[in-house]
N, C-alpha and C positions, 0 to 999 in steps of 0.2 A: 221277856220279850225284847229287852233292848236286845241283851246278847246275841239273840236270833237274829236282831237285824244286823248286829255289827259283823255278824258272820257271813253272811247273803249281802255285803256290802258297803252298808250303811253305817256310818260314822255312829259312834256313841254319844257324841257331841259336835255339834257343828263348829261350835268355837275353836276347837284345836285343831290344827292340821294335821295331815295323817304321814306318816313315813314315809319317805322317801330313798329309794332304792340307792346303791352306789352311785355317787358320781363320777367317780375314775372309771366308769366304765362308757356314762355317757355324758360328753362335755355340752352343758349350757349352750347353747347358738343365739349368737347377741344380732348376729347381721341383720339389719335390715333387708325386706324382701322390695325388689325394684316394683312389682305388680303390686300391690296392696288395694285391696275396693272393701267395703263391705260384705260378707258373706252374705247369699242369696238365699240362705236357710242355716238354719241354727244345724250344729254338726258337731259332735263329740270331739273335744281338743286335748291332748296330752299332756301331760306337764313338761313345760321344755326343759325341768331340770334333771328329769330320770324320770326311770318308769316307778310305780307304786305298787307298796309292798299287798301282800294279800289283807292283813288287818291292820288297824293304827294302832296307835302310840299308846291310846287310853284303854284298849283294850291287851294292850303286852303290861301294862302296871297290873290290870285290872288280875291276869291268870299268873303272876309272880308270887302272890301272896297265897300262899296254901294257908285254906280258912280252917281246916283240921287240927294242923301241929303249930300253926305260925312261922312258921319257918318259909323263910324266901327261897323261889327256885330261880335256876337260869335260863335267861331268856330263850334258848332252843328248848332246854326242856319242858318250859311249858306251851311253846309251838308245837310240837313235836305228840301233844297232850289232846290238842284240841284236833278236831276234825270238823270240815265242812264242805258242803258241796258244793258241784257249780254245773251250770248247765252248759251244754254246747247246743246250738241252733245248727243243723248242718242242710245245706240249701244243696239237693242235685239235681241238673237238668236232665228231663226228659227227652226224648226224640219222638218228632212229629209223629212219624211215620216209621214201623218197626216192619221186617220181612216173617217169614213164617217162622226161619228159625232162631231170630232173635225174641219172639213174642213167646217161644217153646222153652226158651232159655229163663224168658225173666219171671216164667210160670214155675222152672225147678228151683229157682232162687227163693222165691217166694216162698218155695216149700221147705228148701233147705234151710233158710235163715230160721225156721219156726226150730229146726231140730240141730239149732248149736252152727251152722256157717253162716256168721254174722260179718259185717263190718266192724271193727274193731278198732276204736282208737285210743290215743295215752298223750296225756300234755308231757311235756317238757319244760321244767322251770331255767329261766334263764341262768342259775344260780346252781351249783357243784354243792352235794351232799360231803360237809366234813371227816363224815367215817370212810365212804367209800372212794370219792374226789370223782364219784360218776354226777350230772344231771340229777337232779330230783326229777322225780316222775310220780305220775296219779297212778292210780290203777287203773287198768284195760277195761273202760266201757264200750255198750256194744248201740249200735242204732237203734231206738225205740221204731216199732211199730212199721217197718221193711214190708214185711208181708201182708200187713192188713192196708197199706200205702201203694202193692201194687198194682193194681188197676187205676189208681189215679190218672187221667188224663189231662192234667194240666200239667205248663210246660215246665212248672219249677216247682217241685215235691221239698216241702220242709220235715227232718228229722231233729228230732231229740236222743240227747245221753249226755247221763249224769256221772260227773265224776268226783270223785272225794278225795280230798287233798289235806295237810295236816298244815297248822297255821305257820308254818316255818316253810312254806312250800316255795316262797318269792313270786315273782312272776312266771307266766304265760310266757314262754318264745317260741315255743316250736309244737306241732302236732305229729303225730305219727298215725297212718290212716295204713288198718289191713284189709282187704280183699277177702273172706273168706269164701265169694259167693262165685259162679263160674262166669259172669259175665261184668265186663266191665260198666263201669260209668261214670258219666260227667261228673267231679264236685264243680262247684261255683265259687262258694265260699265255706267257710264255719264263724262261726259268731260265740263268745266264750263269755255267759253272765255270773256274776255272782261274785268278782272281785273287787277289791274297793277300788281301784284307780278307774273303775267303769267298764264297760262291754271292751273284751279283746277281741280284735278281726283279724280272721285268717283268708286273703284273696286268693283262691287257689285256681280256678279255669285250668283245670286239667280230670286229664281221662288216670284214672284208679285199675288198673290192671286187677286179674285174677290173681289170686296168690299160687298156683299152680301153672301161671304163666311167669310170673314174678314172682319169688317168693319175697323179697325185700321189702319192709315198709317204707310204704311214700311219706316224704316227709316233707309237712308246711312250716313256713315260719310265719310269723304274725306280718302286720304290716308295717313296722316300726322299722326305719333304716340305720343300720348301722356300714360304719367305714369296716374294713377287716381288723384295724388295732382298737375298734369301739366293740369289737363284737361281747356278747358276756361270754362267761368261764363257761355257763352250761350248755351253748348252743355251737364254740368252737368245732366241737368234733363233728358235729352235725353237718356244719358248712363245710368243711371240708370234704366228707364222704359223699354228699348230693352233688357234690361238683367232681367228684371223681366217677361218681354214677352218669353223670349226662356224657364224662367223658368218653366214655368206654376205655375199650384197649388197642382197640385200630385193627381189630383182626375181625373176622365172620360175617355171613351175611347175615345182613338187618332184618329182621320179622317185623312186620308191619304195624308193631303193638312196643316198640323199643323206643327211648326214650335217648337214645345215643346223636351227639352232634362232631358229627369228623370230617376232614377235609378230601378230597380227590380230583384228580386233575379228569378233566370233558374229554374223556373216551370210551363215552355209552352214545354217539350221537350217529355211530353207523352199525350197520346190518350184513357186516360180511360173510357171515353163513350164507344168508340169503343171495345174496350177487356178492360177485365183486365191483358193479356200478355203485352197490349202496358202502364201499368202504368207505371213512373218513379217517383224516389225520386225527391223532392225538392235540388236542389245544389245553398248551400247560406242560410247561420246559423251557429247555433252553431252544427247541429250535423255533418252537410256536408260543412264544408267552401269552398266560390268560389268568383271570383269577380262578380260585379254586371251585368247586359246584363242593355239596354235600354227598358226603359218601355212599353207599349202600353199600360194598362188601359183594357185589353180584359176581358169579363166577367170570372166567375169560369169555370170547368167543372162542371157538373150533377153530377158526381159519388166522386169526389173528389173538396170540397171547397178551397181546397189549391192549386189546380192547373188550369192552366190559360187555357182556352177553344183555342183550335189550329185554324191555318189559314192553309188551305192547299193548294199546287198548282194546277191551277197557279193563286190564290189570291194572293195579294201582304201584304206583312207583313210589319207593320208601320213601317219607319223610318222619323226624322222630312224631310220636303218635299226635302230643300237642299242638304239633307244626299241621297239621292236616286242617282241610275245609268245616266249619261248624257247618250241620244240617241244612241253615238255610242258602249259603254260601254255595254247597256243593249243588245242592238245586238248581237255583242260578245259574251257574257254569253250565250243568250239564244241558237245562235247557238251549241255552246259545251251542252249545256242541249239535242239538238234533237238526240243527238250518244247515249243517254240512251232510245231510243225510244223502245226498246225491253222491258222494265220493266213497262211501263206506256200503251203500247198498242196493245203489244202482250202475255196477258197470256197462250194461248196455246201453244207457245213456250218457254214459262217460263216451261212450266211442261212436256213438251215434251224432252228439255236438262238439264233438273235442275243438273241430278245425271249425266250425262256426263263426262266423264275426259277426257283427250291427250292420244292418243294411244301413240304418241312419237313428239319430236320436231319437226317433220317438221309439224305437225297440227299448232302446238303454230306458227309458219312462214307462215303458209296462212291466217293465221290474218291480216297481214301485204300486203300480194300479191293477196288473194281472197275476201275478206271482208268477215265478217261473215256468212249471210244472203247466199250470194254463195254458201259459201264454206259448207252451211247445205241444201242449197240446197231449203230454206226455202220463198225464196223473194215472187213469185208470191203466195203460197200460203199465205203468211201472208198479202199482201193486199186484196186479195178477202175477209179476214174476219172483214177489216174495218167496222166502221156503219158506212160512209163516202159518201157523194155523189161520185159518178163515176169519174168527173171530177178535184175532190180534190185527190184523190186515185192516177187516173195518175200522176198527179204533183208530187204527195210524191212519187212514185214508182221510175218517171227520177229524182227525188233528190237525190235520197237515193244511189241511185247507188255507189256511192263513201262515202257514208254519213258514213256506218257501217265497214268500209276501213279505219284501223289503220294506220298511218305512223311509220317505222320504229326507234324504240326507239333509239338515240342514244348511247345506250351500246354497241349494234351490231356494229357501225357503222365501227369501224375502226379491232375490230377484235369479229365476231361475238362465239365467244366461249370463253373471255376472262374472261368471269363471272364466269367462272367453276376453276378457277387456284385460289389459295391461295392467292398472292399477287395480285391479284384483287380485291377479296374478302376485305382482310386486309385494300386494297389503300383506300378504297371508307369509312372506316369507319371515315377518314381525308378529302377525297374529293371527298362524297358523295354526299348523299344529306340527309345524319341530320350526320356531321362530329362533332358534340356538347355533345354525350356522352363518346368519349374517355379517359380516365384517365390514373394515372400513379399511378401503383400498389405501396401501401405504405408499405402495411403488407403482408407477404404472410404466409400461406394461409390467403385468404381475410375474412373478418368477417362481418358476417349481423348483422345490426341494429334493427333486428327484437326481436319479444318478443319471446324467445325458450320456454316458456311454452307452447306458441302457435305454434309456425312452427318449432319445432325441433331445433337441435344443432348450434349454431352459426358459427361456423368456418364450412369452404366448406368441401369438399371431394377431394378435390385439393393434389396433395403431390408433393413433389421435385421430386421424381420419374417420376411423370407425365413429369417434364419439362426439366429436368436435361440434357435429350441429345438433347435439340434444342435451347444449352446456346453457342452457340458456345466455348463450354470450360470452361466457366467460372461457377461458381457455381451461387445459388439461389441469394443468400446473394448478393455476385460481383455485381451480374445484378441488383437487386435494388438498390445499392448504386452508380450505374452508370446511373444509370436513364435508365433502357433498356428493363424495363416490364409495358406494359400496360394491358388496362382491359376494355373490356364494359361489364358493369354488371346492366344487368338487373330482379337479384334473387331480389329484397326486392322488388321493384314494381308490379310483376307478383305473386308473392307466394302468397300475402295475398288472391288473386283472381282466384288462380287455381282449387282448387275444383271446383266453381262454371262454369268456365268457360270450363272446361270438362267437363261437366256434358248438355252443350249446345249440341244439335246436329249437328252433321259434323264439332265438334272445338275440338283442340287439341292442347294442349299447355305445355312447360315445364319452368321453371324461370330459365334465363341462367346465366351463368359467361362466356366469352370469355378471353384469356391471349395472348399476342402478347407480340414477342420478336422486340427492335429496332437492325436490322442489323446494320453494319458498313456504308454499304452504305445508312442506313436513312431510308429504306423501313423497314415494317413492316411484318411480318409474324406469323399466325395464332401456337400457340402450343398445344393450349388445350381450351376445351369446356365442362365445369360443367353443367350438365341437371337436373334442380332437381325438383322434387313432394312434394305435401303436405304430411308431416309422417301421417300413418296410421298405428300403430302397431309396437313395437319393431322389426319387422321380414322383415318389408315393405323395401322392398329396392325404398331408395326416392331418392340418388340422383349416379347420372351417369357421367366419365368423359368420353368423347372422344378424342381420340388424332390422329394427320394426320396418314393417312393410311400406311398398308405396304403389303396389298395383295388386290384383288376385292372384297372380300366383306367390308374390314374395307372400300373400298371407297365409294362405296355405303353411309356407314351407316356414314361415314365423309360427304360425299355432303348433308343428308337428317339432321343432327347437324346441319351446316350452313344454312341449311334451316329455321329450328328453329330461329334460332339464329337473322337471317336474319327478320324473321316475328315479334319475342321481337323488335326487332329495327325498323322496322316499325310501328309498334303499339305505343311505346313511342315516334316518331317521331311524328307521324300523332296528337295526344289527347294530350300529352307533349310538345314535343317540340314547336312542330307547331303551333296548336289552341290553348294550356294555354299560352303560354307565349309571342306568339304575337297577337293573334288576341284578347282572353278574357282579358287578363289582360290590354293589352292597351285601352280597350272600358272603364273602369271608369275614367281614364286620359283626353278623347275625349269628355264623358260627359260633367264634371266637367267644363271643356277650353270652353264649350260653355256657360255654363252656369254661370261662375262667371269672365271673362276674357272678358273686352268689343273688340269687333272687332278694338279699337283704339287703344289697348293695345300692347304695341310693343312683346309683348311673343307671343300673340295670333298668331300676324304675324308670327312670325317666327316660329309656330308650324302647321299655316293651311297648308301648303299642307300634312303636315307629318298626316293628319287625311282625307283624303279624301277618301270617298266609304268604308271605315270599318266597319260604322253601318250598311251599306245596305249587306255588305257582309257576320258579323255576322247575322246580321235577316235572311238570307237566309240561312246558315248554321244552324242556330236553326231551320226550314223549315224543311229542306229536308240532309242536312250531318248528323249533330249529333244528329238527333231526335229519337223516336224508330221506331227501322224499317228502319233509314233511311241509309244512303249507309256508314258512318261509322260500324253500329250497321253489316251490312248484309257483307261487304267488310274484317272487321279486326277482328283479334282472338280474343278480349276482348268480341266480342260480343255485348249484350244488360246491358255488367259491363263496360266499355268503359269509360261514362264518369262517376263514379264511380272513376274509376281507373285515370282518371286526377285529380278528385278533392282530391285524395288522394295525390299526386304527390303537389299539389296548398297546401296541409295542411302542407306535413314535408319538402317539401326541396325547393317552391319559397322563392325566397328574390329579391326586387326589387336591394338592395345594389351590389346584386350580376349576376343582369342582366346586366351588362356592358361589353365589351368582355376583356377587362385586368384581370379584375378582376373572373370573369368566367373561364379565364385560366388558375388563381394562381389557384382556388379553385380546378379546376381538374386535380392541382399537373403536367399541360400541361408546365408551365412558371412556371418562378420563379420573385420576382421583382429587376429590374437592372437598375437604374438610366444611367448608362452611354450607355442605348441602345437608340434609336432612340426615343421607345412610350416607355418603363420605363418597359420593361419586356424581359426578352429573354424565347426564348422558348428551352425546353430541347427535343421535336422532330423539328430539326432545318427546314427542307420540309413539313409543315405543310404546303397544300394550301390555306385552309380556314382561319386558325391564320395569316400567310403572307399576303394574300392580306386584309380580316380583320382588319389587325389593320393600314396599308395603308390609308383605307376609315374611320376608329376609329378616327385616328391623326386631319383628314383633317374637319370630322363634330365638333370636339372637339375644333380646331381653328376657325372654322368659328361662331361656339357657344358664345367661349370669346370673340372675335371681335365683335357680336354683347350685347352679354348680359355687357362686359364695358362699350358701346356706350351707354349705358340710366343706368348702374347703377353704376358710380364713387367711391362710396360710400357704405359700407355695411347698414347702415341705412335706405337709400331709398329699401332696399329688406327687412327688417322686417317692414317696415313701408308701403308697398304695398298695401292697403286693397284686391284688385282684386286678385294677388299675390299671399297671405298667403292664401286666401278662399280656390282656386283651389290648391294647396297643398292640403290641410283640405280636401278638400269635397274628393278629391280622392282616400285620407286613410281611413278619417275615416265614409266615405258613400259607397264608388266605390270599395275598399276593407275592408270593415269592419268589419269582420271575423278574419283579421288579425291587425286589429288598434295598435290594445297593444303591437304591435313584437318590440323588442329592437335595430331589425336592422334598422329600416326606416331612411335617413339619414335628417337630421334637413335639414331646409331650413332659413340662417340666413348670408350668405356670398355670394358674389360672385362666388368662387370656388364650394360650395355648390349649387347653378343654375345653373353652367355649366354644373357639374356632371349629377342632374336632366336631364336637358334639351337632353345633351348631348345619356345619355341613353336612353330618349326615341326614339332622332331620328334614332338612330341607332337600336332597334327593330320594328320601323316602315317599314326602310329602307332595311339596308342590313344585319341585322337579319334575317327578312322576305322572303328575297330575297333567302338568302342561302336555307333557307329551303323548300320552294317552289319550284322556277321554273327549279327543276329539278326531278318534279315528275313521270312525263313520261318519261322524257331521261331516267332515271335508273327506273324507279319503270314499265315503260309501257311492260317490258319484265318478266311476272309474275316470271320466276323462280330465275332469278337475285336477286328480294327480293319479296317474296310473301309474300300479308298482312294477310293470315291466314295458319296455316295447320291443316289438317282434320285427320293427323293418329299420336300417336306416334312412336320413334323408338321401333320395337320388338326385345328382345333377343330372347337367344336359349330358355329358358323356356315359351315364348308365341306363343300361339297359330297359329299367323299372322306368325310366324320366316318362316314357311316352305312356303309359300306364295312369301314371300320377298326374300328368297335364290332363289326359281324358277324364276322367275322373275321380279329382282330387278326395271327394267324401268319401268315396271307397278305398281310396289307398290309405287316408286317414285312418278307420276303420281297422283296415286290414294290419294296422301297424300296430293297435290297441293292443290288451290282453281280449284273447275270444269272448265266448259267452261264458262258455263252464267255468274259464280262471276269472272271469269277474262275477261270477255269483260266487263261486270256493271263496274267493278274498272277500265279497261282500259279507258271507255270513261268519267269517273268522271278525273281523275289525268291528261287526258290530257287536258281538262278543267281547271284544276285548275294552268295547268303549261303555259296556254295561257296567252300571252300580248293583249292587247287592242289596235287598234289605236290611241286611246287616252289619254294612258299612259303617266303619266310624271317621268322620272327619275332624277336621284339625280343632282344634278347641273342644275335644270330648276325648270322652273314655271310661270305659267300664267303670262302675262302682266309684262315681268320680268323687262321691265325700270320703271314699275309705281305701282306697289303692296305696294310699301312705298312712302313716300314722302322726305324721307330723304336721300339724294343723295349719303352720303358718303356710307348709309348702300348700295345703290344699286351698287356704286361701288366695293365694297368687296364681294359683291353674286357674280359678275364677275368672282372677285378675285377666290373664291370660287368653282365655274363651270370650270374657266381655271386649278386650283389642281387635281380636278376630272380627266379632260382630261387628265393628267400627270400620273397618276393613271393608266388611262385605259391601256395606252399606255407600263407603267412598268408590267402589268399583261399580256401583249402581247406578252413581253418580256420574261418574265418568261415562258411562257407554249413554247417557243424555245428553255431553257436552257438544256441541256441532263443531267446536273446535277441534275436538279431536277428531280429524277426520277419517283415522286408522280404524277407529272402533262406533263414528256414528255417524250416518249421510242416508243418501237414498240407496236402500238395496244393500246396504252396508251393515254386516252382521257386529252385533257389538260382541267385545271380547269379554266371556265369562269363564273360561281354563279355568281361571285361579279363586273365582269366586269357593268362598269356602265351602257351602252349605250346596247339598243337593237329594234330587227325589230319587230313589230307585228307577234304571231303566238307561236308557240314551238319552243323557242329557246336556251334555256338552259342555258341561259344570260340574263344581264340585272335586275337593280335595280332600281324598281322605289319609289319614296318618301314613299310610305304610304300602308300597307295592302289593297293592293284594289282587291285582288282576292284569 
């Protein structure tokens, strides 16, 4: 009996300690972890001196002694002698909801696995058999119980298989999983009993291909991290060849089921077969630099060799199979995809209200209480012209009822005409929803960086006069030297692209300056607004300021400026802020991490959740948002220049050095740096929502960073001595942005401090970068006039034509200047889509399988650590939007600021950060 147990695990003796595996393979880590708290539940912890052997000590004496002859054996040979088993727990998720021919499918499976096509798997010991210098391995067990399991409807089906191992086997490091069945499926994990060092975990969350789709077996490794010089002898070749797998070879197109991560330059985002109005440039080279998108390998187009032939919906556009939407994810999605059903399936109602505008506000409010379709009166007619079966028609008709039924944006919520007052206006450019262009005027009047050969005189049309009497007293000069003049200045990004984007039908655009004074009491308020045109002619008056009003008509032509103003700021949010700098620019990072970073590599860990569902998000964005024609190009003033105008943006003013938020708020003269402040920066608008709780969550990713990135790197050697390491650097500058390889800002990768920084910035433009700028696209943006993403008229003076138009009837020319009805419902139901959470969102301080994604106990202890700061977090951002001091985030009618709050519910909630761009 002892024997049994010491075989299945269990020591012979508690008193001696049991083997321990090489040390030269895996070094001690003495570092203190910075997060340290108590574990919130007891958790399987590894020994931090190496992993352990399959039997102890007392039991290698115990089969030495041959009780026959007396004669002693050697210690392989009588490992070698013994046999024992062990079980694997293999956990694979179901799918909610199967089609007819995937339920036909998992019916032949079921059949087949009974007659010999099984799943198939073989441990891998971390430790090289002496005769051969291959891996030890178990023999090929097959899944228990596949087909008496398939009808199971529950969401996570556990299997068994036993495998028999001889007691010289060493450790668990790697799985190898076949396929032999015709349909693919989820693993989750594998779970490995019956070893002495205790349960081995395998975290796998990925899809198992056909072996007639694949024939290669998939290969796990455990969850224990190693560096690439820690890796053992038996799992080397392994890590190697899985990293040659994900790489491909950069040739073919990608089948929807490949597992391949490669780079290619954004030229799938026009449709030249189709017109030559839908052609677009190439973004990504020397004449258009951009960062890299994910490859697919899709043939050219017909008409243009340079551009990649489209996928349109609802095709699905390659991403590797992992990278793809989980079940309930894609639900999600596609539900907010059906509130655009007006543009995909009813063109007669597209040409019926195209030119449509708001007789007046309460139209824009029965969006909200009528639904559209009602409120035009249009419902039964537009199903009767379905090509639909009858009984698909009803369905969609009692769907729909509420379908085309906006929820009221939370702008309105607390004071629905707040949007209209100056310091609301002002608040939101701090605790909006893109609070990232603010600055702090250096020079006044401000001066563009532009070439004035080309766009005219450098210095604004701005003058002291303009502002002098909303200094509360004090002069020009005073107010800069006090820090009390800001600016969103959107004149050099817009200018170079005005012509052409005037010259669009129904777009209207000017390159703004905004100037905002800081009151006493912190808040901001609007003074002045520079409107300027491309010069055409010494004579041309190009540019305009407006200043707060002082009878009805200056307020008119003041609320239709902010208008402007408002739509510049949407347009660099949406192409700038938003999609270059989190979603594009982090897709050659994500690449890269797959492709040169083994899944054992303790970075990789701590970067996978910050990378989930971005590929599938951008593919889908290159689809159908940023494509031509598609709801960026039709929704925002830049038009079919759009992204044009990001990659202009991606040429003069990204710096990775400078995406971090400290340092992003030195740059926009927001902060200054202050060692003796908490994060090393004080801010000079001291109620900054977004900078306040910002760097809150900055501090708290930035500890959690050095806590892990000391824990594996002591030493700065072992970081330029990385192979894995250094590549994914490299690959990501100089493949994933390689446009800008040669820039002098990129920061070296050669210290410790230098990885945090790295590491550090990206998770925080994954995180709560993303976060800020997102999901509060429908709270503020769903109420079009609040910030409307295009306008269709300029302001007219007395000398135009339109003047006497707009004197008669100011609400109507307002109106008329809007986006119509169709482009503010199309953009209402994109934004609120994009401002949606998933049920299966993960936020910051969580993650899958959070006691066993490592194997390294301390680390799982400090992610604790880690999640319980969070909570502390949420908690002081709680706090703050109570304080009546902070007048930015708490007054009457004054919505408080929750972007960055960590935690949130599924749906529109205007909160809530979750790890990783995943929508």
């Amino acid at each position: 009996m002892a024997l049994a147990k010491e075989l299945m695990g269990y020591p012979l003796t508690s008193k001696r300690p049991i083997l321990v595996w090489s040390a030269s393979h895996f070094k001690k880590r003495t570092q203190p972890t910075q997060f340290s708290i108590k574990p919130f539940d007891r958790r399987p912890r590894t020994s931090k001196s190496g992993v352990v052997a399959a039997i102890s000590e007392d039991l290698v004496k115990t089969l030495r002694f041959n009780t026959t002859t007396g004669d002693r054996k050697s210690e392989e040979e009588e490992k070698a002698a013994v046999k024992f088993k062990v079980r694997a727990v293999v956990t694979v998720r179901n799918k909610n909801k199967e089609d007819f021919k995937e339920t036909l499918v998992k019916h032949l499976d079921a059949f087949g696995d009974k007659i010999g096509r099984n799943v198939v798997l073989e441990l891998v010991s971390t430790e090289l058999d002496p005769k051969t210098n291959m891996p030890k391995k178990s023999n090929a067990a097959v899944l228990k119980d596949w087909s008496k399991k398939s009808k199971t409807k529950a969401e996570r089906v556990h299997y068994t298989a036993e495998f028999t191992v001889d007691a010289a086997f060493g450790s668990p490091g790697a799985i190898t999983v076949m396929n032999k069945h015709q349909k693919e499926f989820f693993l989750e994990s594998i779970t490995i009993e019956g070893f002495a060092l205790g349960p081995v975990h395998f975290p796998c969350n990925s899809w198992v291909q056909s072996q007639k789709d694949h024939p290669e077996k998939r290969i796990f490794f455990t969850n224990q991290p190693f560096l690439p010089s820690e890796t053992p002898d038996g799992l080397k070749k392994l890590r190697e060849r899985e990293l040659k797998n994900l790489r491909g070879d950069g040739s073919g197109v990608r089948k929807l089921s490949d597992r391949i991560y490669d780079f290619d330059v954004y030229n799938d985002l026009g449709n030249p077969d189709k017109s030559s109005e839908l052609s677009r440039p190439k973004l990504g080279g020397k004449e258009i630099p951009y960062p890299r998108r994910c490859r697919t390998g899709r043939h050219p187009t017909d008409t243009d060799k340079e551009a990649e032939s489209r996928v349109e919906k609802p095709l699905p556009m390659y991403v590797p199979r992992d990278e793809q939407f989980e079940e309930t994810k894609q639900k999600t999605f596609a539900a907010g995809r059906l509130k655009a059903v007006l543009h995909h399936l009813v063109p007669s109602l597209k040409a019926s209200i195209l030119a449509e505008d708001f007789a007046d506000f309460g139209e824009i409010d029965g969006l909200y209480k009528e639904g559209l379709l009602l409120k035009l009166g249009f419902q039964d007619e537009i199903f009767d012209k379905f090509p639909l079966p009858k009984a698909i028609v009803n369905t969609l008709q009692e769907s729909s009822k509420g379908l085309l039924k906006y929820d009221t944006p939370k702008i309105l919520s607390k004071d629905k005409n707040a949007w209209l007052r100056d310091d609301e206006f002002a608040r939101q450019a701090i605790a909006g929803i893109n609070p990232v262009n603010i600055e702090r005027v250096r020079t006044f009047p401000p001066v563009s960086n532009l070439d004035p050969e080309i766009y005219g005189p450098q210095h604004s049309a701005l003058t002291s006069d303009h502002i002098i009497g909303h200094l509360d007293g004090l002069s020009v000069q005073q107010a800069l030297e006090e820090n009390r003049l800001y600016m969103l200045n959107y004149h050099d990004i817009f200018l170079p692209f005005l012509d052409r984007i005037n010259a669009l039908d129904g777009r209207k655009a000017y390159a703004t300056r905004t100037i905002f004074f800081l009151t006493r009491l912190g808040t901001l308020k609007p003074i002045a607004i520079e409107l300027s045109l491309p010069p055409h002619g010494p004579n041309h008056r190009s540019k305009r300021v407006v200043t707060p009003p002082v009878d009805a008509t200056s307020n008119w032509v003041w609320q239709l400026a902010k208008a402007h103003v408002s739509s510049n700021d949407a347009g660099v949010h949406q192409l700038v802020n938003h999609w270059l700098r989190t979603h594009a620019c982090l897709e050659p990072f994500i690449l890269a991490a797959h492709r040169q970073l083994s899944a054992m590599h303790p970075i990789f860990k701590l970067l996978d959740p910050h990378m989930r569902y971005t590929l599938e998000i951008n593919a889908l964005a290159r689809q159908s948002l940023i494509s031509a024609d598609g709801v960026i190009e039709e929704g925002f003033t830049a038009g079919s220049y759009g992204m044009e105008m990001s990659a202009a943006a991606y040429k003069s003013s990204w710096r990775f050095d400078m995406e971090g938020l400290p340092a992003d708020l030195i740059r926009r003269g927001i902060a200054v740096p202050d060692p003796t402040k908490p994060h090393g920066v004080k801010l000079l608008i001291e109620d900054y929502p977004y900078a306040n709780d910002g760097l809150l969550l900055w501090s708290a990713i930035q500890t959690w960073v050095r806590t892990y990135v000391e824990r594996y790197y002591p030493n700065p050697n072992l970081i330029k001595t990385d192979s894995e390491l250094q590549s994914w650097y490299s690959e990501s500058i100089n493949v994933g942005h390689a446009d800008l390889r040669d820039a002098e800002w990129w920061p070296e990768l050669n210290t410790v401090d230098d990885l945090v920084s790295i590491l550090t910035t990206l998770n925080w433009l994954a995180s709560a970068q993303h976060a800020a700028l997102n999901f509060g696209q429908y709270p503020y943006g769903g109420y079009v006039p609040n910030r409307p993403p295009l306008m269709r008229r300029l302001i007219p003076d007395e000398s135009d034509p339109e003047y006497a138009s707009f004197i008669s009837d100011p609400e109507k020319f307002y109106f008329s200047a809007m986006p119509s009805l169709l482009q503010t419902s199309k953009f209402m139901a994109v934004v609120d889509t994009l401002s949606t959470h998933s049920p299966d969102e993960e936020y910051i301080g969580e993650r899958q399988q959070p006691s066993i994604w490592t194997g390294d106990g301390e680390i799982v202890d400090a992610f604790y650590g880690f999640a319980a700061e969070i909570g502390r977090i949420e908690k002081e951002i709680e706090k703050r939007n109570s304080d009546p001091d902070r007048r930015n985030r708490c007054g009457a009618g004054v919505l408080p600021y929750e972007l960055l709050v960590p935690s949130s519910e599924p749906g529109v909630t205007c909160r809530g950060v979750p790890n990783s761009v995943s929508i």
